[in-house]
C-alpha positions in Angstrom: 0.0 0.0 0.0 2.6 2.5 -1.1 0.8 5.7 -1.4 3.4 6.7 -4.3 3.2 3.6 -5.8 -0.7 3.7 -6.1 -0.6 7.0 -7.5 1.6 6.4 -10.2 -0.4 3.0 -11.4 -4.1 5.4 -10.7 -2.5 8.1 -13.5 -1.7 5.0 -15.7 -4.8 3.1 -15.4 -7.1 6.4 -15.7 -5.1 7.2 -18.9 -5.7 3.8 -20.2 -9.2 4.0 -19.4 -10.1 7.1 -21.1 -7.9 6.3 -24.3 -10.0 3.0 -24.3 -13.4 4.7 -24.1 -11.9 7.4 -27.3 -11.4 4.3 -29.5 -14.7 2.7 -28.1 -16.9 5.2 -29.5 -17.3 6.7 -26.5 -18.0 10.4 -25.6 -21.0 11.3 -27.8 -23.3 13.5 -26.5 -27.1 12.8 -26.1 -27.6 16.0 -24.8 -29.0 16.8 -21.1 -33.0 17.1 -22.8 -33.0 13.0 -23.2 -36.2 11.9 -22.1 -35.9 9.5 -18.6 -34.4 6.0 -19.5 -36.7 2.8 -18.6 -35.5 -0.1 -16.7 -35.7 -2.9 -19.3 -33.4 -5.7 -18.2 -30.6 -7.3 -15.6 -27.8 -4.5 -14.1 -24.6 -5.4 -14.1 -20.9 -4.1 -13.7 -17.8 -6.0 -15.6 -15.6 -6.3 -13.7 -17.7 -5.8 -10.6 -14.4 -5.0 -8.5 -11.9 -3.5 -8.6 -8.7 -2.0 -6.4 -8.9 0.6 -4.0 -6.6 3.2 -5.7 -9.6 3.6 -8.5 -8.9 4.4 -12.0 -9.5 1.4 -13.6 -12.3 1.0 -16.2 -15.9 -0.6 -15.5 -18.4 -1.3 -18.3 -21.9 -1.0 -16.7 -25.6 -2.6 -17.9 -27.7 -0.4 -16.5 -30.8 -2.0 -17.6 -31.9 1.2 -19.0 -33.3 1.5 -22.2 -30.4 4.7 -23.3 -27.6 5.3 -25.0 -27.2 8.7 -23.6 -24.4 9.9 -20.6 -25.5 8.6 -17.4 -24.9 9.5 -13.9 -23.2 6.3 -11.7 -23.2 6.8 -8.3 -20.7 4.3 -6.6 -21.3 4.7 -2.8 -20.6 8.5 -2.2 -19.1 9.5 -5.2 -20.3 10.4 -8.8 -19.2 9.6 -12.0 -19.9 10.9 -15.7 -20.6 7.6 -17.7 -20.6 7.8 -21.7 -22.3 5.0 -23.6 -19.6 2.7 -25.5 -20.5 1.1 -28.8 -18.5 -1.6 -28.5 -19.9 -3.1 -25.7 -23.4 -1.6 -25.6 -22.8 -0.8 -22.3 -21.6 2.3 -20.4 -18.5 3.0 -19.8 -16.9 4.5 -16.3 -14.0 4.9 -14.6 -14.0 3.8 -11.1 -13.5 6.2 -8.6 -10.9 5.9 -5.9 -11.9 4.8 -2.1 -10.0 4.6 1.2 -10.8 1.1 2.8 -11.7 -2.2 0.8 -15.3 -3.5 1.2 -18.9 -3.5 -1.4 -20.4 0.0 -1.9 -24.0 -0.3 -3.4 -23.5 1.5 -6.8 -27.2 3.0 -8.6 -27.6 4.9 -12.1 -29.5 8.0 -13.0 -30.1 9.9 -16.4 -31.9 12.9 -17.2 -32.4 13.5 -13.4 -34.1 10.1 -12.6 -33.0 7.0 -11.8 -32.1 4.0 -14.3 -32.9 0.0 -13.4 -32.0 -1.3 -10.2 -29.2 -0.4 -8.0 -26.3 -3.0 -7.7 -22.9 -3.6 -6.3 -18.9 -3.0 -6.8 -16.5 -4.4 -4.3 -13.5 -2.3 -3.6 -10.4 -4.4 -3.0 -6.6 -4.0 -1.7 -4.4 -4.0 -4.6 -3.7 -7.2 -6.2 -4.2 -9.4 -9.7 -7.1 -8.7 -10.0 -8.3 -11.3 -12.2 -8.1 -14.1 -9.4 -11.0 -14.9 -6.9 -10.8 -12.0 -4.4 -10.9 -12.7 -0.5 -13.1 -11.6 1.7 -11.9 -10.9 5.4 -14.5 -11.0 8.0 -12.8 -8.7 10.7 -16.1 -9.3 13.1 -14.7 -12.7 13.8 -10.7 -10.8 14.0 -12.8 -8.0 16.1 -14.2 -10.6 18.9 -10.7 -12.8 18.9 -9.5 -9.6 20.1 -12.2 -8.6 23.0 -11.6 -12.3 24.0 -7.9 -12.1 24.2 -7.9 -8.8 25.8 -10.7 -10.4 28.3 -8.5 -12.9 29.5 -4.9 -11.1 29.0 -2.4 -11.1 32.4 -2.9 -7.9 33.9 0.9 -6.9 34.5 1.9 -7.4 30.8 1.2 -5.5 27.7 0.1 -6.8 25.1 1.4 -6.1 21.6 -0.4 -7.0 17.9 1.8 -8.2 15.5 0.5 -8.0 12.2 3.1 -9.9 9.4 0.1 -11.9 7.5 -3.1 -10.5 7.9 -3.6 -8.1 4.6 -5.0 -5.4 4.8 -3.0 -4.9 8.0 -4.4 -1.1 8.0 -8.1 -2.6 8.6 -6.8 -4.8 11.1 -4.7 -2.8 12.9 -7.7 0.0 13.4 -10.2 -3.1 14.3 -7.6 -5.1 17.0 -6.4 -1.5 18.2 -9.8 -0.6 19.0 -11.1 -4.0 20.7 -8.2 -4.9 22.4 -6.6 -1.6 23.2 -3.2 -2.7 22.2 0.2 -1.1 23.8 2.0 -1.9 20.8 1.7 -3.4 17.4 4.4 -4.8 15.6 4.5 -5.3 11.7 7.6 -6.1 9.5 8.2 -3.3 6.8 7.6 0.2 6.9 4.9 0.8 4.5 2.8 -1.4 6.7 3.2 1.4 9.5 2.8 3.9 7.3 -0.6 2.4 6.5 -1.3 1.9 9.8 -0.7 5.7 11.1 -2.8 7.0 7.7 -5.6 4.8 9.1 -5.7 6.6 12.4 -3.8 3.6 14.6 -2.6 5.3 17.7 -0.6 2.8 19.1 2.8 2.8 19.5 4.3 0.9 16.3 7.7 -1.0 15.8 9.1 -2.3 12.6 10.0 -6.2 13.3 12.9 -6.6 11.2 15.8 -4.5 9.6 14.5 -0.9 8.6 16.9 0.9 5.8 18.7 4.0 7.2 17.4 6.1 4.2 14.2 5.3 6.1 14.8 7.1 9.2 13.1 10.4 8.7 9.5 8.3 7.8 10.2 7.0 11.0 10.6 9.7 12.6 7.5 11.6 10.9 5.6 8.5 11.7 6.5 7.8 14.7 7.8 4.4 14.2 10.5 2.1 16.2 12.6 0.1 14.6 15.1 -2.6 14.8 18.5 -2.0 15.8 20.7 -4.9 14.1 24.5 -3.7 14.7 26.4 -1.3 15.4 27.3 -0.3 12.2 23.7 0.6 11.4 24.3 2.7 14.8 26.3 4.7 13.3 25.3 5.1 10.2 21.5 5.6 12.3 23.1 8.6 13.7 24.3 10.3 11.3 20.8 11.1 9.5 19.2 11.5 13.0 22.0 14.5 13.6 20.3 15.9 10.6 16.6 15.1 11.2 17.1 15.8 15.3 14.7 14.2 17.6 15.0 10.7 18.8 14.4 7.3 17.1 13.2 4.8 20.0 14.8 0.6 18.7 14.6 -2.6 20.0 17.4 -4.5 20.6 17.0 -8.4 19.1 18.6 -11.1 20.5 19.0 -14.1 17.9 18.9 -16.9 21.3 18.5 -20.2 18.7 16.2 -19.1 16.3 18.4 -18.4 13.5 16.9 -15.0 12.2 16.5 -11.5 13.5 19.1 -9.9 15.8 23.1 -10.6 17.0 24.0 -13.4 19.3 24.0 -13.2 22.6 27.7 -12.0 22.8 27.3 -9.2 20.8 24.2 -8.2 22.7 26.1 -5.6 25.1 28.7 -4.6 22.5 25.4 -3.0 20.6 23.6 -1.9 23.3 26.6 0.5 24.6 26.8 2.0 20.5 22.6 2.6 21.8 23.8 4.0 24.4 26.4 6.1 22.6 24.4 7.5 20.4 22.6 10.5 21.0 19.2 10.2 18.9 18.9 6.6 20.0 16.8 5.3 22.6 16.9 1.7 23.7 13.2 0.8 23.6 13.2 -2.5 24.2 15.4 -6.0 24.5 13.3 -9.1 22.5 14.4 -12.5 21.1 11.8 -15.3 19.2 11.5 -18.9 20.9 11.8 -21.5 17.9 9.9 -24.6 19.7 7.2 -23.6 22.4 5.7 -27.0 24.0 3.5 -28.3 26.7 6.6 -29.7 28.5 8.0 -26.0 28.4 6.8 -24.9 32.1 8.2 -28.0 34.0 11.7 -27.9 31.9 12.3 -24.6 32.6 11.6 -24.8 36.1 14.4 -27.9 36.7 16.4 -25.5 34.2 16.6 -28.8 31.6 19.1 -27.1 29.8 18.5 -30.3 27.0 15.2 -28.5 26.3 15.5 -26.1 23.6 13.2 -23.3 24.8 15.0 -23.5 28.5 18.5 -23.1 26.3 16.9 -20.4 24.7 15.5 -18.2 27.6 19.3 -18.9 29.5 21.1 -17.6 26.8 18.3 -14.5 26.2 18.2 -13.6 30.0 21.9 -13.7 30.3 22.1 -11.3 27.5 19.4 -9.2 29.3 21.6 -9.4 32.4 24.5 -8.1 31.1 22.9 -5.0 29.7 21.5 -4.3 32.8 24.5 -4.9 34.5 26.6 -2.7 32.9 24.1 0.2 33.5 22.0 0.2 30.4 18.3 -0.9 29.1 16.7 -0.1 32.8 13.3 0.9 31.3 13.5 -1.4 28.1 10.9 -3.6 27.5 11.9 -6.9 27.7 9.3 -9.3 25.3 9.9 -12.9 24.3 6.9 -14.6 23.8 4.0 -14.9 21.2 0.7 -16.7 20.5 2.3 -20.1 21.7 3.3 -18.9 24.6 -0.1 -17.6 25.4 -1.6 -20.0 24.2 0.3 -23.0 26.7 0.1 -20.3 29.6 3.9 -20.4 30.3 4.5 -17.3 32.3 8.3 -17.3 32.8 7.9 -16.0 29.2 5.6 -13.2 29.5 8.6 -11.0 30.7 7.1 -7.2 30.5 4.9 -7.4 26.9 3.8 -10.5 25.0 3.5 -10.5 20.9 0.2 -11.9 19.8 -0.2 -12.8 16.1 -2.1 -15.9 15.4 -4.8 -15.9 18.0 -6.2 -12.8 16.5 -7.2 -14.8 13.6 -7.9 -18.0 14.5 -11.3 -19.5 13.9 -13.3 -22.2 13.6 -14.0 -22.7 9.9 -16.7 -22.6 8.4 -18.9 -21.0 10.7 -17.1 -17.8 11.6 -14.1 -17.9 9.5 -11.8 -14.9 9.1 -11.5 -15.4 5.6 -13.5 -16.5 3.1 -12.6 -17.0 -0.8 -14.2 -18.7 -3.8 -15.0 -19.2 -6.8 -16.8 -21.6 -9.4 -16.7 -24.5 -11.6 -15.9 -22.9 -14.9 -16.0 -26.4 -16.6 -17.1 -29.9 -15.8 -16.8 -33.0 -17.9 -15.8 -36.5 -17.7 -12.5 -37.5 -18.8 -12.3 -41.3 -20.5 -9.7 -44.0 -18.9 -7.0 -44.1 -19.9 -6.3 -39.9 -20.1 -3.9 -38.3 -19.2 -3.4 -35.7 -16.6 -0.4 -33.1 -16.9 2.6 -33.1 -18.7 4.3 -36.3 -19.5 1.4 -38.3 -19.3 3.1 -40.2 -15.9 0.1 -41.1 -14.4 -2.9 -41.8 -16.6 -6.5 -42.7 -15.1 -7.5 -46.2 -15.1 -11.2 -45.5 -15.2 -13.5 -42.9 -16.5 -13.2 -39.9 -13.8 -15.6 -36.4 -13.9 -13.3 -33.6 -13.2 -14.0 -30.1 -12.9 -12.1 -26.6 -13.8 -11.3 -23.2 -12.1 -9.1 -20.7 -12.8 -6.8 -17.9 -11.8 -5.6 -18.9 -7.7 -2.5 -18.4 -7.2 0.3 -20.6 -5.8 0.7 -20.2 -2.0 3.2 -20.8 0.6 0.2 -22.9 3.0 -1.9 -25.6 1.5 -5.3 -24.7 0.3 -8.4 -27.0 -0.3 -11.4 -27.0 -2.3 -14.5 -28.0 -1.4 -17.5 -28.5 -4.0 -21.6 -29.3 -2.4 -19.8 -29.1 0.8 -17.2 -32.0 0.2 -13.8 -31.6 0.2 -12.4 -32.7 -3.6 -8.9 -33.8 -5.0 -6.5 -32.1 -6.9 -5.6 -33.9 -9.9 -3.4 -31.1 -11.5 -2.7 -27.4 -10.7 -0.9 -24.9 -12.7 -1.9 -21.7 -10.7 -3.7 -20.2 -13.8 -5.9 -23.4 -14.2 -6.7 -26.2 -11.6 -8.3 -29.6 -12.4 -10.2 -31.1 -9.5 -11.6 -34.4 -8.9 -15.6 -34.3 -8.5 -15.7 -38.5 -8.6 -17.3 -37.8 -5.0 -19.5 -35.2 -6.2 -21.5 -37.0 -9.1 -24.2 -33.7 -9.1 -21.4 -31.2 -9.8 -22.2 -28.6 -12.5 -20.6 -25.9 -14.1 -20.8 -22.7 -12.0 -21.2 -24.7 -9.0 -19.3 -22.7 -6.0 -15.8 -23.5 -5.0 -15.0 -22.8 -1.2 -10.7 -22.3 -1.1 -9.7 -22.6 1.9 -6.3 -23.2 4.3 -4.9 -25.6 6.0 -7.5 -26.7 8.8 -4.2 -27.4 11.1 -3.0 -24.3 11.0 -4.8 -20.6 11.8 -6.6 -19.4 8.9 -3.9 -16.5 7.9 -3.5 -14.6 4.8 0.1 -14.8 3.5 2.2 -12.6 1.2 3.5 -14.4 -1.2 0.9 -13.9 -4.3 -0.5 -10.6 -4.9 -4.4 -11.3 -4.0 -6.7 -8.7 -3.5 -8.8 -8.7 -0.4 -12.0 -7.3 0.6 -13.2 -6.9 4.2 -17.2 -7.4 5.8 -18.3 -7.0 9.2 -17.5 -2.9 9.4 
């Protein structure tokens, strides 16, 4: 959600629009004296959504019997709409809105209205020619209330948003029902995003933030990771410019393998904090890699075998030495996320706990965070002996009925598919077209609904690796 970024694709796409409605016929004038059109058939929008930065064009059947301008009203805003010849319908360029969701969209000419009213479902941006999403943030709305209900009293609690999209309606809906002290997200534009939608909530950047950055974090308000003391130094030098001071978090890397230095390094980089005149040392974190039942009883023999009790020793010792040598008194010291929670091991709350998954965990299907699908586009029954992919390694030894969608993009967590409320087989899927397996769904029909849906082991959680736009319900 790079606010440049959307810009410069809203002047392409309204360019493109309006050149395609000059070589559509469009833009003749009926004149404002055109007697009232008169609803005479279905209304309809193609596509019927679109991305949130607007621009992009939409072809619209108002059931109206004209060929004059009309008047589209999508939600709040107006739009001019000429008729194109091409497609006998008229043509419009979406206007822009600020959060995703459906706005009801009606048509009027010659100062009364045309056909029936219908519907266009803003979305964040994405490829838009895949099955969008829809995020139900009532369900994210009372994970929140409920965590907050039950959350320890003497530890704050802190949102981190990595894989809910879009992470600017979340962060406004957890920030509001759980009344959050921090939330924690892992790139800049994502707190960006979160500040334009009104989040008031102190906000840190998980992971590595570029120096070049600093002055957005300082206009934003935004704490960041400190990762060595190179970056220190380098750090200071724009703050010297920019004056005021940038609050970081100091990361531990205790046995997980990612973020922050080792546990040796940990004091070396919290005297360059020190040091340093614009920095402020916020906070002192690590990440447990294997949270388990056994946890609470381990750590309290101090079983170094276990991995989580080798973990917190290392982390606390690091802790220790800061504090030792004089520094990181008022840090906030934070360890644990959703697991931890989650098994209720306390000698891991420290001062703030990082919750993440229990925000959007439901029980599917009945209050699901999200929901996403699509139909059969084609059904048919293939003969034995066909084939199925490339190669032809594994043809069918009997006559199977398959069915067709298209358009869903390859993910990092598994998806399924269910058809008349049974779970189906893939037999072959190359992202742009999948072909299921409906030999337990002999009533199947083209245009049946699809339900996509993740992993039932795992929370239901949007990731980032495909470009999908979303759409949110539930306000």
């Amino acid at each position: 959600m790079i606010v440049a970024d959307g810009r410069g694709r809203r002047l392409v796409t309204s360019v493109l629009a309006l050149s395609l409605l000059a070589l559509a016929g469009c833009g003749q004038d009926k004149g404002s004296d055109a007697p009232p059109a008169v609803a005479s058939g279905s209304v309809s929008l193609s596509p019927s959504h679109g991305g949130l930065q607007g621009g992009n064009l939409v072809l619209a059947d108002t059931g109206g019997d004209t060929d004059g301008p009309v008047t589209v009203r999508f939600g709040e805003d107006e739009v001019e709409c000429e008729f194109d010849d091409r497609s006998a319908r008229h043509a419009c360029v979406a206007p822009a809105r600020g959060t995703p969701g459906t706005v009801e969209v009606s048509f009027a000419s010659g100062g009364s209205d045309v056909g029936e009213k219908t519907a266009y479902t803003y979305t964040t941006q994405g490829t838009q020619d895949v099955p969008h999403l829809t995020v139900n943030t009532e369900t994210v709305r009372r994970n929140a209330e409920e965590i907050r209900a039950d959350f320890p009293s003497n530890v704050q609690l802190g949102a981190v948003l990595k894989n809910g999209e879009p992470v600017d309606v979340f962060g406004k809906v957890i920030e509001d029902a759980a009344k959050v002290d921090y939330i924690f997200v892992p790139k800049l534009d994502d707190a960006v995003a979160l500040r334009q939608a009104g989040v008031e909530a102190k906000i840190a950047v998980l992971y590595v933030a570029q120096v070049e950055d600093i002055p957005l974090l300082m206009h934003y308000d935004v704490e960041v990771a400190a990762t060595d003391p190179a970056w220190v130094e380098a750090a200071e030098q724009v703050l010297a410019t920019t004056g005021g001071t940038l609050k970081v978090h100091l990361w531990v890397d205790s046995g997980m393998g990612r973020e922050g230095v080792v546990p040796e390094e940990a004091l070396p980089l919290a005297r360059a904090i020190e040091d340093a005149p614009h920095l402020d040392l916020a906070g002192i974190a690590t990440h447990f890699s294997t949270i388990t039942q056994e946890d609470n009883d381990a750590i309290e023999r101090n079983d170094t075998a276990n991995t989580t009790v080798a973990q917190k020793n290392r982390f606390d010792d690091a802790v220790t030495a800061i504090r030792d040598a004089g520094l990181g008194k008022d840090a906030l010291i934070h360890a644990g996320a959703s697991d931890v929670l989650d098994q209720e091991i306390e000698p891991l709350y420290y001062d703030l706990l990082r919750i993440g998954g229990m925000f959007f965990g439901s029980a599917a299907p009945d209050d699901r965070v999200y929901s996403w699908t699509t139909e059969l586009s084609q059904v048919k029954t293939l003969p034995a002996g066909w084939c199925i992919d490339y190669g032809c390694t594994d043809p069918i030894t009997e006559p199977k009925k398959v069915g067709l969608v298209n358009h869903i993009p390859s993910r990092e967590n598994d998806l399924t598919y269910t058809v008349g409320g049974r779970q189906v087989p893939v037999l072959l899927d190359h992202g742009t077209v999948l072909t299921l397996d409906l030999s337990g769904v002999p009533e199947a029909a083209a245009g049946d609904e699809v339900v996509i849906d993740f992993s039932a082991e795992a929370f239901h959680m949007l990731d980032a690796t495909a470009p999908l736009p979303v759409t949110t319900t539930g306000g």
